[in-house]
C-alpha positions as CSV (number, residue, x, y, z in Angstrom):
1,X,-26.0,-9.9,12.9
2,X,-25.1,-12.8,15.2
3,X,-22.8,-15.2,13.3
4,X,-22.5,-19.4,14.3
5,X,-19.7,-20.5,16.5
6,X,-19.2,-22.8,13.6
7,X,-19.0,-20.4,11.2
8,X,-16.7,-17.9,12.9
9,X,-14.3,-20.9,13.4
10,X,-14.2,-21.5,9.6
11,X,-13.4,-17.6,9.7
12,X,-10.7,-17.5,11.6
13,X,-8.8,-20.6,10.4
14,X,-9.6,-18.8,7.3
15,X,-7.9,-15.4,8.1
16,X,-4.9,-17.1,9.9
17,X,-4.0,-19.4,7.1
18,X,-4.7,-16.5,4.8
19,X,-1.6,-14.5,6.9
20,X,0.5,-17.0,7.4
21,X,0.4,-18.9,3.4
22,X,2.4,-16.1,1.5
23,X,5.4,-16.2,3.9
24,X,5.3,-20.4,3.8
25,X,4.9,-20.0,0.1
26,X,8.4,-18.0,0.1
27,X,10.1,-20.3,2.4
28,X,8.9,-23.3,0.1
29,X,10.6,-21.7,-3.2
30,X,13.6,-20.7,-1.3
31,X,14.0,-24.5,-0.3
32,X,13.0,-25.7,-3.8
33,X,16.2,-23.0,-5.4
34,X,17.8,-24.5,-3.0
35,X,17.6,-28.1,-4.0
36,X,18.7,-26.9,-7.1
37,X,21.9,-24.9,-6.5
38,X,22.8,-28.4,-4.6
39,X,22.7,-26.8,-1.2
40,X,24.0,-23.5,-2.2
41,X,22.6,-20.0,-0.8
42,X,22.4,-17.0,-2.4
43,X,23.1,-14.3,0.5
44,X,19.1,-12.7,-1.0
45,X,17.8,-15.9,-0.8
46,X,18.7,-16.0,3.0
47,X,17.5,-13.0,4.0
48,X,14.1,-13.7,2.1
49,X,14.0,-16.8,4.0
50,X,14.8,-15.2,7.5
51,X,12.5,-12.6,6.8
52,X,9.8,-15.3,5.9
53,X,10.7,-17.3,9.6
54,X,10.6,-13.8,11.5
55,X,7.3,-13.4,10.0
56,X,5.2,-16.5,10.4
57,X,7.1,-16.7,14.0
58,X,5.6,-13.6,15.4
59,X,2.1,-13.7,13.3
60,X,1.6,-17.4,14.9
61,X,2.2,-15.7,18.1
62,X,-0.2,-13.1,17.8
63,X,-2.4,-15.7,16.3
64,X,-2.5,-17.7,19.2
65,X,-2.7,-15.2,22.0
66,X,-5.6,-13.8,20.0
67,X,-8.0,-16.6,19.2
68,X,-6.6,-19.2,21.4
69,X,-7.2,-20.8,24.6
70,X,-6.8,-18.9,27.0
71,X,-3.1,-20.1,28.2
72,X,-2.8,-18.1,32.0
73,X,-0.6,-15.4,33.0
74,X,1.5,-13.7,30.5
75,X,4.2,-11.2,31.2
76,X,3.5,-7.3,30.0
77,X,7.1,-7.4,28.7
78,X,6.2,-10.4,26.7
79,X,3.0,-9.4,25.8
80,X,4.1,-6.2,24.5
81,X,6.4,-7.8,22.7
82,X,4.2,-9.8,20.6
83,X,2.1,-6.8,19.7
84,X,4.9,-4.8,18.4
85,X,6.4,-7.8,16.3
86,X,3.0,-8.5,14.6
87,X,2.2,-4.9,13.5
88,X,6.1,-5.1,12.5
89,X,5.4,-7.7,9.8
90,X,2.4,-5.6,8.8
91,X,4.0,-2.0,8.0
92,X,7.6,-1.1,6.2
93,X,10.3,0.7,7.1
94,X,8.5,4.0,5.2
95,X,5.6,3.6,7.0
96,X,5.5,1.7,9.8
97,X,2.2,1.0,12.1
98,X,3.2,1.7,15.9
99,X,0.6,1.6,19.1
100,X,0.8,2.3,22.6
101,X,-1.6,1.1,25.6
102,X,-1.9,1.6,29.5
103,X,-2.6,-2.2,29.9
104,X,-0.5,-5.1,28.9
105,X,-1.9,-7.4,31.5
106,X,-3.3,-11.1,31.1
107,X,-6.5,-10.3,31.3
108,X,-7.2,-7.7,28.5
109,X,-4.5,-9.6,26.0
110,X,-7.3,-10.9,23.7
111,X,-9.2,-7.4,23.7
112,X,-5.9,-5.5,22.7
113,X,-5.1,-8.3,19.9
114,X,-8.0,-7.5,18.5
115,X,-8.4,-3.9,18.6
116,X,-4.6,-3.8,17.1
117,X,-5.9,-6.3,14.5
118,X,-8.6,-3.9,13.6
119,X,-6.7,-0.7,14.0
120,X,-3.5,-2.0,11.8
121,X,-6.3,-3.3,9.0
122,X,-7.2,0.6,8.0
123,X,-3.4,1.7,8.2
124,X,-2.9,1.8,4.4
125,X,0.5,3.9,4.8
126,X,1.4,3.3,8.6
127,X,-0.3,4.9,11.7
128,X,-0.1,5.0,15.2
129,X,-2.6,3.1,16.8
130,X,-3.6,4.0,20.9
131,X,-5.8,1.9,23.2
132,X,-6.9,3.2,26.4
133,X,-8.5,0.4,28.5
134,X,-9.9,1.6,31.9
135,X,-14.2,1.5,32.2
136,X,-14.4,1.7,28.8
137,X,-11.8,0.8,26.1
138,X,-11.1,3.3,23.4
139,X,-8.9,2.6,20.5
140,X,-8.0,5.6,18.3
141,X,-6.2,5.2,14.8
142,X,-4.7,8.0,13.3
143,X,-2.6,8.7,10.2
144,X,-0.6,11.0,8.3
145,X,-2.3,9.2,5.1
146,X,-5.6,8.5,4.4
147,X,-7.2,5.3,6.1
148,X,-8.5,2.8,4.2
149,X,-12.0,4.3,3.6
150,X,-13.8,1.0,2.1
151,X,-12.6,-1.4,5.1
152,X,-14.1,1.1,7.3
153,X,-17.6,1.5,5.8
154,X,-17.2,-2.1,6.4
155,X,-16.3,-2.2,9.9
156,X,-19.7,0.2,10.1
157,X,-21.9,-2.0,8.7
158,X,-20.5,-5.3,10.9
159,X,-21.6,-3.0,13.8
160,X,-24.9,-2.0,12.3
161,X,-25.2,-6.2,12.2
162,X,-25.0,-6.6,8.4
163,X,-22.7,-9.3,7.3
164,X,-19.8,-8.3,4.6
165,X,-21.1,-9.9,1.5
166,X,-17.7,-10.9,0.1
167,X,-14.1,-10.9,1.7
168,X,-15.8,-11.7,5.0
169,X,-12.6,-13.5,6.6
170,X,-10.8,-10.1,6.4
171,X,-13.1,-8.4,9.1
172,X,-13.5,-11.3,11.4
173,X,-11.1,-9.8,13.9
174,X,-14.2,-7.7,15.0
175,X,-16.7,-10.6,14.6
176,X,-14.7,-12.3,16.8
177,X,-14.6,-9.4,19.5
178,X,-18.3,-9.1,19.3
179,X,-18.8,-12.6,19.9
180,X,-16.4,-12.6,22.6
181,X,-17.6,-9.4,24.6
182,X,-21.4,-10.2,24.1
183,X,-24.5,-8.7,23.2
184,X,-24.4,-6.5,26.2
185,X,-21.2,-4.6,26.1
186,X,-22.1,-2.3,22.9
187,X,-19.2,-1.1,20.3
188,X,-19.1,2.3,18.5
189,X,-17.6,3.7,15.5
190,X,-16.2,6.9,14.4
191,X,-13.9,8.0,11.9
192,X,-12.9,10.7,9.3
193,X,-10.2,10.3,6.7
194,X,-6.9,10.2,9.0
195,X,-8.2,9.0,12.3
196,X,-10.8,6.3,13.6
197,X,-11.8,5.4,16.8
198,X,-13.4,2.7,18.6
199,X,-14.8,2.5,21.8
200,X,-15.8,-0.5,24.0
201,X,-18.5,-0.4,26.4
């Protein structure tokens, strides 16, 4: 399956805006009550809307260190950072989605992005997701729940280079990592019912 630069564009904008609409939604219906009450905030209503700000603010982070340009040197500290607040809006505070990774430098940023992107998309009831990166990069997923079986027969068939036939937008984050390591550099799939890995190269 090889998929237009064209079309994995409209794929992406599609995903981000999909992630980013419910939380501008909130903040829009907070300002409207507002209007209302004439300026008046209910103490809910202001943690919704902080909540909602947190929210986009990191995911538009994350968004744009993942499928942006390219914008130079970015600090590990930083970079870290951004990972754990984007998996933060993902998971609760019953079951959160955590990760560790030997490499928070510049030049493997987009490759983790994605592989938490991917990892944190079959974490139904949080997870712990670990990427290696050395020769080859291994990501491994694993659970205390059951994974998200469906998106990973998905995630099987991308690799086997069928396309999704609906819901496509959902699974471009390893669309978009095939595109962006190649045909050369191959990527393989294993999983059971608590734990999937991933392995790069």
């Amino acid at each position: 399956m090889e998929t237009a630069s064209t079309q994995l564009a409209e794929l992406v904008c599609t995903r981000i805006s999909h992630d980013l609409i419910g939380n501008i939604g909130a903040m829009n219906n907070v300002l409207e009550m507002l209007a209302e009450a004439n300026g008046q905030m209910e103490p809910d209503d202001l943690k919704l809307m902080e909540t909602a700000a947190q929210t986009l603010s990191a995911r538009q982070q994350f968004f744009r260190l993942t499928f942006g340009v390219d914008g130079g040197e970015i600090a590990a500290e930083k970079l870290q950072k951004i990972c754990r607040e984007y998996l933060h809006t993902l998971g609760n505070r019953s079951f959160p989605i955590d990760f560790e990774c030997n490499n928070f430098s510049s030049q493997v940023a987009k490759v983790l992005c994605l592989c938490l992107m991917i990892g944190a998309e079959v974490c139904l009831r949080g997870g712990h997701i670990k990427v290696n990166i050395g020769r080859k990069v291994v990501m491994e997923v694993v659970s205390q729940n059951p994974l998200a079986a469906g998106k990973i027969k998905t995630y099987e068939q991308i690799l086997a280079g069928v396309e999704p036939e609906e819901n496509v937008a959902q699974f471009v984050q390893l669309m978009y990592l095939q595109a962006l390591l190649g045909k050369d550099i191959p990527l393989a799939l294993s999983a059971n019912e608590k734990t999937m890995v991933l392995t790069i190269g």
